[in-house]
BAKOLLO-878919 format. One line per field, with one value per residue (C-alpha): residue number from 1; x negated, y negated, z negated. Coordinates in steps of 0.1 Angstrom, whole numbers. Each point is the difference from the previous one (the first is absolute). Example, Ala and Ser with C-alpha at 12.3 -4.5 7.8 and 13.67 -1.06 7.14 Angstrom:
2
k 1,2
u -123,-14
v 45,-34
w -78,7
***
This chain:
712
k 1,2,3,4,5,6,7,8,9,10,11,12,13,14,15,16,17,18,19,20,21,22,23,24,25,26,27,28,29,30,31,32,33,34,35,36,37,38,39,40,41,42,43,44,45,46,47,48,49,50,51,52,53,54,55,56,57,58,59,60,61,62,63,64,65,66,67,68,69,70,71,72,73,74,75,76,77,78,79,80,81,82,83,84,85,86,87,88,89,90,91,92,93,94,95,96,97,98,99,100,101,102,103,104,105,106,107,108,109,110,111,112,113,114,115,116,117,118,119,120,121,122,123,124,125,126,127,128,129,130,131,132,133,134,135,136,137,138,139,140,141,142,143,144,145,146,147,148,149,150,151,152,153,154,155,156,157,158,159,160,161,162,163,164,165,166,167,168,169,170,171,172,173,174,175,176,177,178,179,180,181,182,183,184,185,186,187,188,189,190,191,192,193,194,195,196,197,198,199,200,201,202,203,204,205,206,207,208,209,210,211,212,213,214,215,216,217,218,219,220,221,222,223,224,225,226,227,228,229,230,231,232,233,234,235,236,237,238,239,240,241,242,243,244,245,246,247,248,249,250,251,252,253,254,255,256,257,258,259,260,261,262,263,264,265,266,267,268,269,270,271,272,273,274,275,276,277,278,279,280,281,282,283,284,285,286,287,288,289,290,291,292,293,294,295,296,297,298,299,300,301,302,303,304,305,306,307,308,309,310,311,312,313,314,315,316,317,318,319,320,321,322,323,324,325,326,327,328,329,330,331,332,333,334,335,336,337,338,339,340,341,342,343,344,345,346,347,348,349,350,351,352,353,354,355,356,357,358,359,360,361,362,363,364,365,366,367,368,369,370,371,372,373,374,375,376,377,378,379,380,381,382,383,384,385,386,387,388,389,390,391,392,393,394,395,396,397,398,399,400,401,402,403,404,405,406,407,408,409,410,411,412,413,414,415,416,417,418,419,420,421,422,423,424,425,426,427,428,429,430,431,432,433,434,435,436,437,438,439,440,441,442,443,444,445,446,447,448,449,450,451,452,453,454,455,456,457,458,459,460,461,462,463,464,465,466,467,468,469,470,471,472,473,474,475,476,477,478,479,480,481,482,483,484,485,486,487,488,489,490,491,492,493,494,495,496,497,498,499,500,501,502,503,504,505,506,507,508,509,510,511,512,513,514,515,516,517,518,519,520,521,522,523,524,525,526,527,528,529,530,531,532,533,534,535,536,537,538,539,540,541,542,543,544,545,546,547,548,549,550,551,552,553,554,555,556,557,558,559,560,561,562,563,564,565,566,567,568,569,570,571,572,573,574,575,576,577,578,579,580,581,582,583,584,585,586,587,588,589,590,591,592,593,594,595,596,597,598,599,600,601,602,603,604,605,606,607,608,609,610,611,612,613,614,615,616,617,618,619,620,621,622,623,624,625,626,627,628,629,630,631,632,633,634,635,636,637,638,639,640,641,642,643,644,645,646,647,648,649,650,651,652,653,654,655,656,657,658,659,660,661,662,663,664,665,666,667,668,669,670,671,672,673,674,675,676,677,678,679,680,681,682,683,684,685,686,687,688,689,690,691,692,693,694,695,696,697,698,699,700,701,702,703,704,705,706,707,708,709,710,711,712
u 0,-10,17,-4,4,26,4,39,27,5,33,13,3,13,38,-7,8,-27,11,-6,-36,-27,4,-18,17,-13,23,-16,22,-3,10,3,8,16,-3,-40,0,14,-27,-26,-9,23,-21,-27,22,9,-32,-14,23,-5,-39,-12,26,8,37,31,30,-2,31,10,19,40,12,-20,-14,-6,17,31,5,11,29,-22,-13,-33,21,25,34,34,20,-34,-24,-29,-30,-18,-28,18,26,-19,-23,16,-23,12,13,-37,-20,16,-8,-38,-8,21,-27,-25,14,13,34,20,22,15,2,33,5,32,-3,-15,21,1,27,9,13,19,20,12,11,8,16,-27,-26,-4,14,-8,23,1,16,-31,-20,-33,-22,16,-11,-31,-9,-25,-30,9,25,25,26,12,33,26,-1,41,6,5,-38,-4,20,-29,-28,8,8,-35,-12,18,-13,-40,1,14,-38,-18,-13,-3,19,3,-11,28,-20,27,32,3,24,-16,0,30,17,31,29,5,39,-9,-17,29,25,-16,-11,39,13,-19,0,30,-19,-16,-42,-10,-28,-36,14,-24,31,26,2,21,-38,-18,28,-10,-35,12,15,-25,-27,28,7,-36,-3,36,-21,-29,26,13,-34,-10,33,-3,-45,11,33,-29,-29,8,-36,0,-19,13,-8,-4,-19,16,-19,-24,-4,4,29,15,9,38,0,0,26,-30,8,-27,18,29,-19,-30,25,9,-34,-28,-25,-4,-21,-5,-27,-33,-14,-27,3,-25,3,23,-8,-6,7,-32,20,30,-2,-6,30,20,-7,7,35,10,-10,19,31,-10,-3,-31,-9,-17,-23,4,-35,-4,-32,7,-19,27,19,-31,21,-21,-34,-10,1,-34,-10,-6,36,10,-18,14,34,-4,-16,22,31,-13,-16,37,16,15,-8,-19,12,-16,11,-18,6,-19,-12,-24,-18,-15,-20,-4,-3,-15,27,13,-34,8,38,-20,-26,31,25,-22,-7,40,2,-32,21,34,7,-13,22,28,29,-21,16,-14,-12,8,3,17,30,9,37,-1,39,19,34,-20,-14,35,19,-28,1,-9,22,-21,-1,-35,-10,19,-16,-38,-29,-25,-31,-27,-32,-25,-15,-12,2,35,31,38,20,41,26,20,38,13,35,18,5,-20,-34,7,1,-27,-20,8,-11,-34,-3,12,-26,-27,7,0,-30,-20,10,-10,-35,-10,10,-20,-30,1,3,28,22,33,32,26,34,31,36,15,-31,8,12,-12,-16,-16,-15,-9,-31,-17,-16,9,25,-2,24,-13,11,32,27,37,10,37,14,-19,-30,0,7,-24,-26,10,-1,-35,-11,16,-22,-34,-4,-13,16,-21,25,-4,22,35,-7,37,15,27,25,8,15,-24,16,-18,5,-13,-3,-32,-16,2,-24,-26,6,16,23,10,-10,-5,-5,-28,-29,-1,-21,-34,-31,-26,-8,21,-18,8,-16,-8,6,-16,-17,13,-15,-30,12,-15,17,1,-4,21,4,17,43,13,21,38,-1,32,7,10,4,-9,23,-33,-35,-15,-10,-33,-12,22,7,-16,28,1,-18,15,-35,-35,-29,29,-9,10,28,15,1,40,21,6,-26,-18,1,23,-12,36,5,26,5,-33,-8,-6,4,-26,20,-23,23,-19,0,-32,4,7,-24,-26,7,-2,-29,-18,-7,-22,16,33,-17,-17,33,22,-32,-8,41,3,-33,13,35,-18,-24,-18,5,-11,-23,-30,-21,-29,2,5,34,-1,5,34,4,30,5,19,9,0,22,-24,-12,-26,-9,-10,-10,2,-29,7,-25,18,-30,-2,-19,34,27,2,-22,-33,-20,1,-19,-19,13,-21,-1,35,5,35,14,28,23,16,13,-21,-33,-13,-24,-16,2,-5,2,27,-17,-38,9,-26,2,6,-21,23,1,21,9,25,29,2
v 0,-37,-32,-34,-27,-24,-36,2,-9,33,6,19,37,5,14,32,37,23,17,-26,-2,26,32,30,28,38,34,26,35,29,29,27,-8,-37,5,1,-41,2,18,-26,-35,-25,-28,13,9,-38,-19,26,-11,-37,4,26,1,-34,1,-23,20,39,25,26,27,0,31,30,-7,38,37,-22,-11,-34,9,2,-31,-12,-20,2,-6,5,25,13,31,-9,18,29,-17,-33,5,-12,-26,-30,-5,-41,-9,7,-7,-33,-20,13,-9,-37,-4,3,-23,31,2,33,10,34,26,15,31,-7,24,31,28,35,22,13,-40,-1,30,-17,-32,18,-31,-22,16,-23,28,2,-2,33,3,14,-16,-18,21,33,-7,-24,11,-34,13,35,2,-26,-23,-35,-23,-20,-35,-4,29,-1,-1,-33,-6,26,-18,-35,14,12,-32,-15,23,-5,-41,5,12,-33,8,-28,16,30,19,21,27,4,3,-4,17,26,8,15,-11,-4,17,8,-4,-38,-9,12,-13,-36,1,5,-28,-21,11,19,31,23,1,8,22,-16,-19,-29,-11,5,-36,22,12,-30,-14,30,-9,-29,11,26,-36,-15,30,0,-39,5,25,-24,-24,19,13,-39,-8,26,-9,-35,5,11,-25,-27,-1,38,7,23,15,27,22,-14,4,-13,-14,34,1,29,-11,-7,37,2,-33,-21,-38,-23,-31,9,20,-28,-29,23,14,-23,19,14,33,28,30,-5,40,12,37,23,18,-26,-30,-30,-38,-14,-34,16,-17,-32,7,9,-26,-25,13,-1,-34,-12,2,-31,23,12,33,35,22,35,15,34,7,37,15,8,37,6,-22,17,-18,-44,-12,-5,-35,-15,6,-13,-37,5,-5,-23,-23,0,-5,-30,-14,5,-19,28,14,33,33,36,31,29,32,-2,36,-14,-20,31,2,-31,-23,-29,-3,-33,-20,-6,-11,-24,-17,-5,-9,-23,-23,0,-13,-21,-23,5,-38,-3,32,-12,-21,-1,-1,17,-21,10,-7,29,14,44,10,30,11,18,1,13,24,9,-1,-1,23,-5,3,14,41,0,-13,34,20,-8,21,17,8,18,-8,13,34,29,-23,-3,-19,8,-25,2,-21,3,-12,-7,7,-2,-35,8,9,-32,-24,16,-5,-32,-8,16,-24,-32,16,-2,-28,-25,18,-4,-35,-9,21,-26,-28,7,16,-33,-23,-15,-21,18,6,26,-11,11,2,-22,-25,-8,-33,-28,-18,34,0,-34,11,19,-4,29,30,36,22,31,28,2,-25,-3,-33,-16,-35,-27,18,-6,-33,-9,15,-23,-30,9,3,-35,-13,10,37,33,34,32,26,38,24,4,-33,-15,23,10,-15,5,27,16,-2,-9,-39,-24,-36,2,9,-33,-10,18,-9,35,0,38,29,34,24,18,19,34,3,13,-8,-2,-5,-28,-38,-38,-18,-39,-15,-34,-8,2,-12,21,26,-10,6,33,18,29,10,30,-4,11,29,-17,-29,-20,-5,-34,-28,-41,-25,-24,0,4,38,14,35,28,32,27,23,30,34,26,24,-2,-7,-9,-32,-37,-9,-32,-31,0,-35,1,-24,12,-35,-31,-31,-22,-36,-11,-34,-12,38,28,40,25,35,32,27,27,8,-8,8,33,5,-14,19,35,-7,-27,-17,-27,-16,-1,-18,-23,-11,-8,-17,-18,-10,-9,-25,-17,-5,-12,-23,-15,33,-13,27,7,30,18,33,36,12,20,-28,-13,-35,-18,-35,-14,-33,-6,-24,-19,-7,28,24,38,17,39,23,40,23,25,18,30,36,21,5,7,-28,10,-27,-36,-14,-33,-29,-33,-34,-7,-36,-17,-35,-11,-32,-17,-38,1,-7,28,-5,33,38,27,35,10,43,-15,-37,-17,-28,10,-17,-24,-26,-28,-13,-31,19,-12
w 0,9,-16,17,-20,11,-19,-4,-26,-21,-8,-34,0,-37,1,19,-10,-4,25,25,-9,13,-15,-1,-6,-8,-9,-23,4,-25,19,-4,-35,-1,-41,-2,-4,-31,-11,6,-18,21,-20,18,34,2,-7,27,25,-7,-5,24,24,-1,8,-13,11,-7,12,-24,4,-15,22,12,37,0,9,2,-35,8,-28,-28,-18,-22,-18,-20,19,-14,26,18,-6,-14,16,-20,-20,-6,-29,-23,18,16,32,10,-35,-14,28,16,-37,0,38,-5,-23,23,26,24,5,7,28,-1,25,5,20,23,27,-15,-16,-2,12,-37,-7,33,-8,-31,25,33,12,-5,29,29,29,35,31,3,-33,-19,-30,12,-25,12,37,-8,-35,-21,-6,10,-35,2,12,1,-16,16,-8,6,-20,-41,-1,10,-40,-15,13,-12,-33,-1,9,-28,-21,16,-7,-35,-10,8,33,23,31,19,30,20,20,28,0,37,27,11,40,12,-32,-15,7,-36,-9,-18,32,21,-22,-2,38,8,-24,19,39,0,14,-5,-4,34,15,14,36,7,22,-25,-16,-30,-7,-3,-27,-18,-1,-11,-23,-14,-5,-20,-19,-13,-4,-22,-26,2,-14,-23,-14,-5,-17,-26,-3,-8,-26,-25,16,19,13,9,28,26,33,20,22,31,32,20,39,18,22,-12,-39,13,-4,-38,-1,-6,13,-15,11,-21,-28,-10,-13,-30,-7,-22,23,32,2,23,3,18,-8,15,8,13,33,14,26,-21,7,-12,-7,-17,-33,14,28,-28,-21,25,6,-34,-6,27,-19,-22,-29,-23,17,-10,24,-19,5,-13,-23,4,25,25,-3,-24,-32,-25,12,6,32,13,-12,36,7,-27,6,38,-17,-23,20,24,-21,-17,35,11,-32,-15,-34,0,-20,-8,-13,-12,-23,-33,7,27,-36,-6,36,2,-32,15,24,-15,12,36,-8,-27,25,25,-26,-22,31,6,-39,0,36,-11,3,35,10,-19,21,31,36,33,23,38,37,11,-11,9,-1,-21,6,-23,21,31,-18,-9,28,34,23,38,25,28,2,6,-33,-9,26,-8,25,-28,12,-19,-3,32,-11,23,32,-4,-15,-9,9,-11,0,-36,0,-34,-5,-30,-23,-31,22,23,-33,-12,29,1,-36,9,29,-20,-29,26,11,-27,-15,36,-3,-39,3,35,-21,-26,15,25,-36,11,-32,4,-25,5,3,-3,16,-18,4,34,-4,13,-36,0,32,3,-24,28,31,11,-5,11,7,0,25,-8,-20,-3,-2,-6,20,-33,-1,36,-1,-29,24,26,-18,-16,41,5,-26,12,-17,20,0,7,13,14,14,-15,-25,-1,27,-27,-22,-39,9,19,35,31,7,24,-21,-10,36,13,-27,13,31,15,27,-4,-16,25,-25,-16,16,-6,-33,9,-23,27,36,5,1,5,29,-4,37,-19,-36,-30,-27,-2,25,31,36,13,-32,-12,-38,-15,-7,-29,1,-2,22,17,34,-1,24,-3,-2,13,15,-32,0,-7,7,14,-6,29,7,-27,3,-23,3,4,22,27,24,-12,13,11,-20,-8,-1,-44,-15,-31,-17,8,-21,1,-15,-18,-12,-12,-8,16,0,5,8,12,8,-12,-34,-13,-39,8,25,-21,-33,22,21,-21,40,2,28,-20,-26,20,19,-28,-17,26,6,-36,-4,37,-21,-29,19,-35,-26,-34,-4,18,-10,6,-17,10,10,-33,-23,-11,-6,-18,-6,-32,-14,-37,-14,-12,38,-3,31,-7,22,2,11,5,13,16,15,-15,13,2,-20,-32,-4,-7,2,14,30,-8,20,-5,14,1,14,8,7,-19,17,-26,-14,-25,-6,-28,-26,-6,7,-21,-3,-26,-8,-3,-13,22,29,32,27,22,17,9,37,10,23,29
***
C-alpha cells in the first residue's frame, strides 16, 4: 500500500458502527467435538486472538455446522436441543463478556441449511421438495447425509425463534449459513400454496418462454429476502444494533439458482459476504478474491471475501501460507474486509499458523484510518448483471450448437458439432458463457492497470454513469426502456460505451429487442456464426489503431454477423471454416468493430465476444484490442504505470483527501501458491487536482520516491 498526502479539509468520522469500520474477521471450529473449547482457558483464547492473531470480530459457533446438527445448540436456548457437551457450559453467554473485554466482538455462526434426515422425519413438511415431488436431500443428499428446509414452511417461525434465543446471550449479531432455495426448489405444499394466492396458478415447470416461470423466480428471490427480513426483525427485538447477514452469493451468473438476488438481499444485511475458496484440483481465478470483493462492494455496503484457512477438501490441515497472503491482499486491495476459517485440530500440525494471519492483519490494524471510509477512484465502469445472469439466453441456435474440437494428437483432430437441447443445459451454458465472459473482461482490466469499479443494474442511471469515462457492457446485457435511455443521455453528454456481441440486444425480460442497436451503430443483426473456436480470422482492409492494413488476427469463437448503419466499420470477419488446415476464404461483408458516435459520445461495439474468448484462450490479440479500444476512449486515464501485468493496482480516496494506493503481487510459481516471484521497480503516473506533499509506504513506514510534475 502507498498513501499520497493530499492537503484537504478532513471531515469527522465519529458516529459510525463498528461494523462499518475495517474488520478482520477469523472462525475457530472444534469439530469433531464442538465441546473441546470449554475445556481450554478462554482468558487465554481471547488475549490470543487479539494479540497473536490480531483480530476484532471472531465468529463462534451457536448451532452445529457438522453431520447436520444444525438443530442442536452451544447455548442454552429455551425450545432447542442443546448439543452433547454443552448442558452445562454456556458457549456465547461465557465467551462474548471475556472477548468484549478484549476489544473483539462476537458474531455467531448459525447453521441454516444443514440437517440430518433423523430431524426431518420429525417435520416432514418442512423439506424444501423438488418438482418431481421428491425431497432435495433424498435425490441430492448435503454432504452425502442430509437435507435442506423450506423457508415458507413453519420453519421459517423455528428459526427466528432461535435467533431470538442466539441475541439474548450478548452476542453482537449473527451469521445465517444459507437458508437459500435450493435449484429445482420449492414445490413443497407452503410454496404451492403461497405461489397460488398470489398467481392464481399453479408453480410451473423450467420454460424459459413461459413468462408463469420467471414470476416464480421471482418469487423464489422474494421468498428468501422475506426470511432475511424476518431473521433481522427478530436479531434486533433483543439488540437493536444486532448485526445480521448472510452467506448470499457472489458475481457468478448462476446464483439465481439458489434464489440469491443481491440487489434485493444487501439493503437488509449490515454486511455483504460471499466465499472466495481455493480448492485444489480445480481451475483457479487468480483474481477471485479481488473479483469478489469488488462485487460486493458495489452494493454500497461493508463487504466480506470468505477466504478459507483450511486447506481445501483437506479441512484438517492450514492453507499454505502464500495462499493465504494471495487472499488477503487482494480482499483489502479490493475494499472488502478479509475473513479465515480453520479447524483447531490443524493447531497441533501446525502451531505457528497464526504468524502469517499476524504480519497481514497487524498492517490492516496498524492503517485502519486510511482504509476506513475511503472511495474508489475510477475511469471505467464494467456492468456486472445480475438480471442477465438470470434471465439471458441467446437467441441464435448456433450458440446452442457449438463445433468442439480436440486438441491435435496423432496427426489428426475430431471435430463435432454438439446441439444442446433441453432448457436446463441451455441456461446453464449460457451462465458459463456470461461467467467467462465477465471474468475475461475483469482479468484485461486489471492486468492492463486500468482504474475500474463494478456496477450494477440498478446503477445505470445517468448520476451513476456520469462518473465514468467509460462503461462496458460485457458480452451480453439485458437492458429495460430507462436504463436505455440513461445510457443515451450519458452518450449525449460526452461519455464512451465499450460494447461486444449481444450487449443490450435483450430487454428485462430477456427477449430479443432492437432499441439498443442503433446505439452502436447497427443497422441489422444476421445471425450468429456457427461457433467454431479456431480457424476463422478478421481481416483489416485499413488501420486500426495499432492493427495495421492487411492484417488478420484470430475471431473469437461466438461472433455476430451484423451490418452498419454507417461507414464507420473496421476489420471484417473472413467467411467461417468449421475444420482445419482448410484455405481462407473470402473476406465476408459483417465488420468485426463499428466505432459509432452519439451526441458528443461515442460507442465502441466488437461483435465478437471477447470476455469469453479471452478467459478460455488467454489470446493476446483479445487483450490487446479491447486495451487498446478502452485507453483511445479514455484518451487522458489517470493512471499511467509501468509494472508487470501481474500486479493489481487500486486507487482509493480517504476522507481526509488522502490517496492509497494498492499494490498486489499476483505472480506466483503455480497454484497453491508456493512462492512469490519478485517484481521490482514499479513506476506509475498518477493525474490528479491536487498537488501531494509526500508518499509513503504504509507495510514498511518509509518515503516513497516521487516526484512532482505540473499537468499539462
Amino acid at each position: 500500500m502507498r498513501s499520497l498526502n493530499f492537503p484537504q479539509h478532513k471531515e469527522n468520522m465519529k458516529g459510525k458502527k463498528w461494523w462499518e469500520e475495517p474488520v478482520r474477521m477469523m472462525r475457530e471450529d472444534f469439530a469433531p467435538d464442538f465441546s473441546a473449547i470449554g475445556k481450554l482457558d478462554l482468558e487465554r483464547v481471547a488475549r490470543s486472538r487479539k494479540n497473536d492473531w490480531k483480530i476484532n470480530c471472531e465468529w463462534i459457533v451457536g448451532t452445529i455446522p457438522f453431520d447436520g446438527k444444525g438443530y442442536q445448540t452451544t447455548f442454552r436456548a429455551d425450545g432447542y436441543e442443546i448439543y452433547p457437551g454443552f448442558e452445562h457450559f454456556d458457549y456465547l453467554r461465557t465467551y462474548t463478556p471475556i472477548a468484549h473485554r478484549y476489544g473483539i466482538r462476537i458474531i455467531s455462526y448459525l447453521n441454516m441449511h444443514f440437517f440430518d434426515y433423523e430431524f426431518a422425519r420429525k417435520h416432514p413438511d418442512w423439506e424444501q421438495i423438488l418438482d418431481t415431488g421428491e425431497p432435495y436431500g433424498k435425490v441430492h443428499p448435503l454432504y452425502g447425509k442430509g437435507t435442506t428446509l423450506c423457508i415458507n414452511s413453519p420453519w421459517r417461525e423455528w428459526a427466528f425463534g432461535l435467533i431470538r434465543e442466539a441475541m439474548k446471550t450478548g452476542i453482537d449479531g449473527i451469521f445465517l449459513d444459507g437458508p437459500l432455495v435450493y435449484p429445482g426448489c420449492c414445490y413443497c405444499p407452503w410454496c404451492r400454496k403461497k405461489f397460488y394466492a398470489e398467481f392464481g396458478q399453479e408453480i410451473p415447470f423450467e420454460n424459459w418462454k413461459d413468462p408463469l416461470w420467471k414470476k416464480f423466480l421471482k418469487f423464489r428471490e422474494d421468498s428468501l429476502v422475506s426470511f432475511l427480513s424476518g431473521a433481522r426483525d427478530a436479531a434486533l427485538q433483543i439488540n437493536g444494533d444486532a448485526v445480521v447477514f448472510l452467506n448470499a452469493g457472489s458475481w457468478h451468473p448462476s446464483e439465481w439458482r439458489t434464489g440469491v438476488s443481491m440487489e434485493k438481499l444487501a439493503p437488509l444485511e449490515n454486511f455483504c459476504g460471499a466465499e472466495a475458496f481455493f480448492h485444489y484440483g480445480a481451475a483457479q481465478n487468480i483474481y477471485s478474491a479481488l473479483m469478489t470483493g469488488k462485487y460486493l462492494t458495489a452494493y454500497g455496503k461493508p463487504s466480506i471475501v470468505f477466504s478459507h484457512f483450511m486447506s481445501g477438501r483437506w479441512h484438517y490441515l492450514f492453507l499454505p501460507e502464500g495462499e493465504l497472503k494471495l487472499a488477503v491482499s487482494q480482499t483489502a486491495s479490493s475494499g472488502a474486509n478479509p475473513w479465515i476459517a480453520f479447524v483447531h485440530k490443524a493447531l497441533e500440525t501446525n502451531p505457528a499458523a497464526h504468524i502469517p494471519v499476524k504480519s497481514v492483519f497487524s498492517a490492516l490494524d496498524r492503517n485502519k484510518s486510511i482504509l476506513s471510509g475511503t472511495g474508489r477512484i475510477a475511469d471505467i465502469a464494467i456492468l456486472f448483471s445480475e438480471r442477465t445472469g438470470k434471465l439471458w439466453l441467446s437467441k441464435w441456435d448456433e450458440f446452442n450448437a457449438p463445433i468442439s474440437a480436440r486438441a491435435e494428437q496423432s496427426l489428426s483432430i475430431d471435430t463435432r458439432a454438439e446441439e444442446i437441447n433441453n432448457w436446463h443445459a441451455k441456461k446453464a451454458l449460457a451462465e458459463e458463457f456470461l461467467g467467462k465472459s465477465l471474468a475475461g473482461y475483469f482479468h484485461i482490466l486489471v492486468r492492463n492497470h486500468f482504474l475500474f469499479d463494478i456496477i450494477l443494474d440498478r446503477d445505470l442511471n445517468f448520476e451513476k454513469l456520469s462518473k465514468y469515462k467509460t462503461v462496458i457492457l460485457p458480452d451480453a446485457a439485458c437492458l429495460n426502456q430507462q436504463e436505455i435511455c440513461a445510457i443515451d443521455r450519458y452518450l449525449e453528454n460526452g461519455g464512451s460505451i465499450f460494447a461486444s456481441f449481444e450487449a443490450g440486444m435483450y430487454d428485462e425480460e430477456g427477449n430479443f429487442s432492437t432499441s439498443f442497436l442503433d446505439f452502436c451503430g447497427i443497422r441489422n443483426v444476421d445471425g450468429m456464426f456457427q461457433q467454431f473456436l479456431g480457424e476463422n480470422y478478421i481481416h483489416f482492409e485499413k488501420k486500426f489503431l495499432s492493427f495495421s492494413k492487411g492484417a488478420m488476427i484470430e475471431r473469437a469463437g461466438h461472433a455476430l454477423k451484423v451490418l452498419s448503419s454507417g461507414n464507420d466499420t473496421y476489420g471484417r470477419f473472413l467467411k467461417p471454416l468449421d475444420r482445419f488446415y482448410a484455405p481462407l476464404p473470402d473476406v465476408s461483408e459483417y465488420p468485426a468493430f463499428i466505432l459509432h458516435k452519439r451526441g458528443k459520445g461515442v460507442v465502441a461495439y466488437c461483435a465478437e465476444a471477447l470476455g469469453c474468448f479471452y478467459e478460455e484462450t488467454g489470446m493476446i490479440s483479445a487483450e490487446k484490442r479491447v486495451t487498446e479500444i478502452l485507453k483511445y476512449l479514455l484518451k487522458k486515464p489517470r493512471l499511467i504505470t509501468r509494472a508487470p501485468k501481474s500486479i493489481s493496482i487500486e486507487l482509493f480516496q480517504t476522507i481526509d483527501g488522502r490517496i492509497c494506493v494498492h499494490l498486489a503481487n499476483n505472480a506466483v510459481d503455480r497454484r497453491p501458491v508456493n512462492e512469490f516471484l519478485p517484481s521490482r521497480d514499479v513506476e506509475f503516473t498518477l493525474l490528479c487536482d491536487f498537488q501531494p506533499k509526500t508518499a509513503t509506504s504504509l507495510i514498511e513506514n518509509t518515503r516513497v520516491k516521487s516526484r512532482i510534475c505540473r499537468r499539462t
